[in-house]
C-alpha positions, 0 to 999 in steps of 0.5 A, spaced: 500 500 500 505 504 498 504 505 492 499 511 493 503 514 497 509 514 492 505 516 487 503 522 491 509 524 492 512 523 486 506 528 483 508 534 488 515 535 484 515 537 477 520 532 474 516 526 478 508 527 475 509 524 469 512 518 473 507 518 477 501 518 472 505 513 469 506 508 476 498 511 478 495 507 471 500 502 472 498 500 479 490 500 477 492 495 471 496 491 475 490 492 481 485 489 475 490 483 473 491 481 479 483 481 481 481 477 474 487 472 476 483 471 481 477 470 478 479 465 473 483 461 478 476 460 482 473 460 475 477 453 473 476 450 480 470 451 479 470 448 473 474 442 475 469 441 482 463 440 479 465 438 472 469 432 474 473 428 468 470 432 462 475 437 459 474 443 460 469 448 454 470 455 452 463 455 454 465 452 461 470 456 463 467 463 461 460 462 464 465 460 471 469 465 470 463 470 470 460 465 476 467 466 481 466 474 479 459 475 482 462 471 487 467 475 489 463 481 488 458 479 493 463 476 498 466 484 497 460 487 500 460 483 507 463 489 512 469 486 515 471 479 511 470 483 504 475 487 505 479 481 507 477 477 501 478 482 495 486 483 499 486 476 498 484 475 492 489 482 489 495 479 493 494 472 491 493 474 484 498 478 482 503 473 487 501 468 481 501 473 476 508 474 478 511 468 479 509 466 472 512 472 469 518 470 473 518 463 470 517 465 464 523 470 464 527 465 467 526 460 462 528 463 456 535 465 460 537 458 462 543 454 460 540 447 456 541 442 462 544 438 457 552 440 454 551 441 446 555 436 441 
């Protein structure tokens, strides 16, 4: 949560407000990745609960992931758990998010494991 307050502070100074609006923008897309992530996780679990052994369908996998959406939307306006619940859902989301990025990242820049001829 100390992105806010960066942001604040990078606005007050001339040189810093176009890398506060830019890190602002940023923050609220990475806010919304990290939701939908979420969402489509609770989305394929769901799916992969209640539909045991069928592949999963476009179909499928759209109408659960509106389905976890709606559900985290109505566990949001619980008083105190919905708070918790959608730090939850950011955190983990943009943990998962973060992890497959590094893997990624990673997976490109390793030697082969096996020593070419």
């Amino acid at each position: 949560m100390a992105t806010p307050v960066a942001v604040v502070r990078l606005m007050v100074t001339l040189v810093g407000a176009p890398l506060g609006l830019a890190v602002a923008a940023l923050y609220g897309v990475a806010l919304l990745v990290g939701y939908l992530i979420a969402a489509f996780f609770l989305g394929d679990l769901g799916d992969r609960l209640l539909r045991r052994g069928a592949p999963p369908t476009t179909g499928s996998r759209l109408a659960f992931l509106v389905a976890a959406l709606v559900a985290l939307a109505l566990l949001r306006l619980i008083p105190v758990a919905g708070g918790a619940v959608l730090f939850l859902a950011l955190v983990l989301g943009l943990g998962a998010w973060t992890i497959r990025g590094y893997r990624e990242f990673l997976g490109g820049l390793r030697p082969p494991s096996e020593p070419l001829p």
